[in-house]
C-alpha positions as CSV (number, residue, x, y, z in Angstrom):
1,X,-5.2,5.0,21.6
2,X,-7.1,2.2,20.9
3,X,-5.2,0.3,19.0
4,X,-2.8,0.5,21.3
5,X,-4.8,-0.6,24.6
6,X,-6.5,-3.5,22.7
7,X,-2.9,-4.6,21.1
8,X,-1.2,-4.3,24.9
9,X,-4.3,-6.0,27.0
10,X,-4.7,-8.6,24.2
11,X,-1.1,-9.4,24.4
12,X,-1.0,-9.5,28.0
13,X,-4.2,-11.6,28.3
14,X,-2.5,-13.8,25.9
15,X,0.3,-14.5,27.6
16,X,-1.2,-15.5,30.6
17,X,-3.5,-18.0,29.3
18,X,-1.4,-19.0,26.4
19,X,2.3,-19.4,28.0
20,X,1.1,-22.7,29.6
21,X,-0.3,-24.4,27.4
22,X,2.5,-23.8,24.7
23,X,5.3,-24.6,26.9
24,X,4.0,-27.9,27.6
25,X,3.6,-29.0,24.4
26,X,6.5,-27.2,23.5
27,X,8.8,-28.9,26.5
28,X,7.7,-32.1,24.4
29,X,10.3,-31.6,21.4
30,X,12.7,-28.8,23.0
31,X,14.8,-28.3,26.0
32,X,12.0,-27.2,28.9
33,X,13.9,-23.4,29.4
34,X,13.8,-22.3,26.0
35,X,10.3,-24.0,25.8
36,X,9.1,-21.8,27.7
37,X,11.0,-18.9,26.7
38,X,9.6,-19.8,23.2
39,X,6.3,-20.0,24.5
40,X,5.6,-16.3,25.6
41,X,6.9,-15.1,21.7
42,X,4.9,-17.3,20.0
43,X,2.0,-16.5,22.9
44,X,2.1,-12.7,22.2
45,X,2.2,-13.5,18.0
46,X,-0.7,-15.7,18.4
47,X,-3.0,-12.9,19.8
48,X,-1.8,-10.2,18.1
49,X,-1.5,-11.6,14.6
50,X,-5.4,-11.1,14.0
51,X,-5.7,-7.5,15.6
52,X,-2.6,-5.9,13.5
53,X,-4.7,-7.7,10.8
54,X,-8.1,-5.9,11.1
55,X,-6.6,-2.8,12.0
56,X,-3.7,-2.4,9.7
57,X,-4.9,-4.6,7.0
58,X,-1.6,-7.0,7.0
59,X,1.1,-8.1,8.7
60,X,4.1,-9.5,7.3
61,X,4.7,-13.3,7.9
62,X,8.6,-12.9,9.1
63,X,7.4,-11.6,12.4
64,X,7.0,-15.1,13.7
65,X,10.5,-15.9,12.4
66,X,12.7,-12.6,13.2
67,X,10.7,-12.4,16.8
């Protein structure tokens, strides 16, 4: 259970303080829709990279490219 409440808050919390932020940058290089659309998957990776890290002890690296 609390794995799973830290993974969903974390990923929540990241994706409203991280969305922003990487869709502007993002809307630099890439159409502005799928900037942002790009934004909230690499958002919710960001924050939950390090917690499936401490609790599972790795994560593979082909989530950021197959999500």
């Amino acid at each position: 259970m609390k794995v799973l409440f830290l993974l969903s808050f974390s990923v929540y919390l990241g994706l409203i303080l991280l969305t922003k932020p990487i869709a502007n940058v993002l809307s630099k290089i890439i159409y502005d829709k799928l900037a942002v659309v790009l934004s909230a998957s690499i958002s919710a990776q960001i924050v939950s990279f390090p917690i499936l890290l401490h609790f599972f002890g790795y994560a593979s690296l082909f989530t950021f490219v197959f999500n």
